[in-house]
C-alpha positions in Angstrom: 162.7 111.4 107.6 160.5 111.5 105.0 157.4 114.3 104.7 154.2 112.5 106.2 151.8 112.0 103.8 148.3 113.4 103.8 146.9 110.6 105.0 148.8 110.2 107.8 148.8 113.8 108.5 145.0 113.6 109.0 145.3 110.0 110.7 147.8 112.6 113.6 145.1 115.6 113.4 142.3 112.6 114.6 144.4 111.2 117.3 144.6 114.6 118.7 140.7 114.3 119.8 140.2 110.5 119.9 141.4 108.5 122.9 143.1 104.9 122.0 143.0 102.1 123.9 145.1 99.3 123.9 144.3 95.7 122.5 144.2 94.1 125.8 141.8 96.9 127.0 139.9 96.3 124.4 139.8 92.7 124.7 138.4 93.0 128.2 136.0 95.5 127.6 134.5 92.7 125.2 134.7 90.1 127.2 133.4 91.9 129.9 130.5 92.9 127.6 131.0 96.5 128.4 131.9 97.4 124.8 130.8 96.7 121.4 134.0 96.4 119.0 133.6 97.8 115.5 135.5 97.0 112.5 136.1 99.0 109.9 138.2 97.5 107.4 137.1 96.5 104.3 135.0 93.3 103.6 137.7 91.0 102.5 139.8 92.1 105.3 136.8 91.4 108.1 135.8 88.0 106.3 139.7 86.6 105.5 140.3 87.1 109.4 138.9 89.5 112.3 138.2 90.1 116.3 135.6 87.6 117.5 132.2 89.6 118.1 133.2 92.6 115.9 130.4 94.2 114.0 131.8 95.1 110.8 131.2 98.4 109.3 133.2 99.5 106.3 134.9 102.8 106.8 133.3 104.1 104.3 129.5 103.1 105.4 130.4 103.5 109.0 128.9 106.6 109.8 125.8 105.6 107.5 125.4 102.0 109.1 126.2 103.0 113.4 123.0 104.1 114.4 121.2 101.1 113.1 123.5 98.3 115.3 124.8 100.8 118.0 121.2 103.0 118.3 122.8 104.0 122.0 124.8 107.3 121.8 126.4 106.5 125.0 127.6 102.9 124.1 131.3 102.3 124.4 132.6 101.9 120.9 135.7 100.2 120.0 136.7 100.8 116.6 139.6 99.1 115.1 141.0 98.2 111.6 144.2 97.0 110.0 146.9 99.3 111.9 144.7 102.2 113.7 144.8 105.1 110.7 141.3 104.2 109.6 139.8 103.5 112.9 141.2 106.7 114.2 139.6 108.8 111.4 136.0 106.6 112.0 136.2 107.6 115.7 136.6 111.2 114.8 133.6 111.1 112.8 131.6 108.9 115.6 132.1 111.5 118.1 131.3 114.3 115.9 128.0 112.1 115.2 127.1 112.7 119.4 128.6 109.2 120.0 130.4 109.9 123.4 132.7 106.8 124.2 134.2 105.9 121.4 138.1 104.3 121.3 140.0 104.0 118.8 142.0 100.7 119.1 145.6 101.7 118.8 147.6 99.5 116.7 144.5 97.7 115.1 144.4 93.7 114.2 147.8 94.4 113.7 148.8 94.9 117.7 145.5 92.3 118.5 147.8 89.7 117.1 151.0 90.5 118.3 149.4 90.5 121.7 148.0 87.2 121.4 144.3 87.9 121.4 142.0 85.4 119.9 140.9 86.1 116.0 138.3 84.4 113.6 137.8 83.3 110.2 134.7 83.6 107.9 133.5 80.5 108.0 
């Protein structure tokens, strides 16, 4: 097997103090309006397709850009991206931030489409 790469090495340090949820958690946590989902993919990603409701907020502006449309430390935060490295890296940082319910969206848009959960386009 090839040597993980240092992305990837840091994505496996994160997941040891994040919790993941699945995409169908996720999905009822949104539709129950318990959560607020959080995308942080890049722009193009978010706008070509994405989860419906999901505030986006580029990985690399999340921690900038959360207190301003999540001001509620004890919110439930879903972050998610393409395939859950980024998302699990952005969670990291969230907690760090005092954020104390954040998930991390295991699999990303990636697994939310393979489960069959609704997606939208930019109109």
């Amino acid at each position: 097997m090839a040597e993980e790469n240092k992305f990837q090495k840091l994505v496996a340090e994160a997941k040891k103090n994040i919790t993941e949820i699945s995409p169908e958690d996720a999905a009822a946590k949104l539709q129950n309006k318990e959560a607020v989902i959080v995308d942080v993919r890049e722009k193009d990603e978010h706008d070509e397709e994405h989860i419906p409701h999901a505030i986006h907020l580029s990985r690399g502006t999340v921690e900038l850009d959360i207190e301003e449309k999540v001001p509620d430390p004890n919110a439930i935060v879903v972050v998610h991206c393409g395939g859950g490295g980024r998302s699990a890296l952005a969670a990291e940082s969230l907690q760090k931030m005092g954020y104390k319910n954040v998930r991390s969206m295991a699999g990303g848009l990636k697994a939310w489409k393979a489960a069959g959960l609704p997606t939208s386009k930019h109109a």
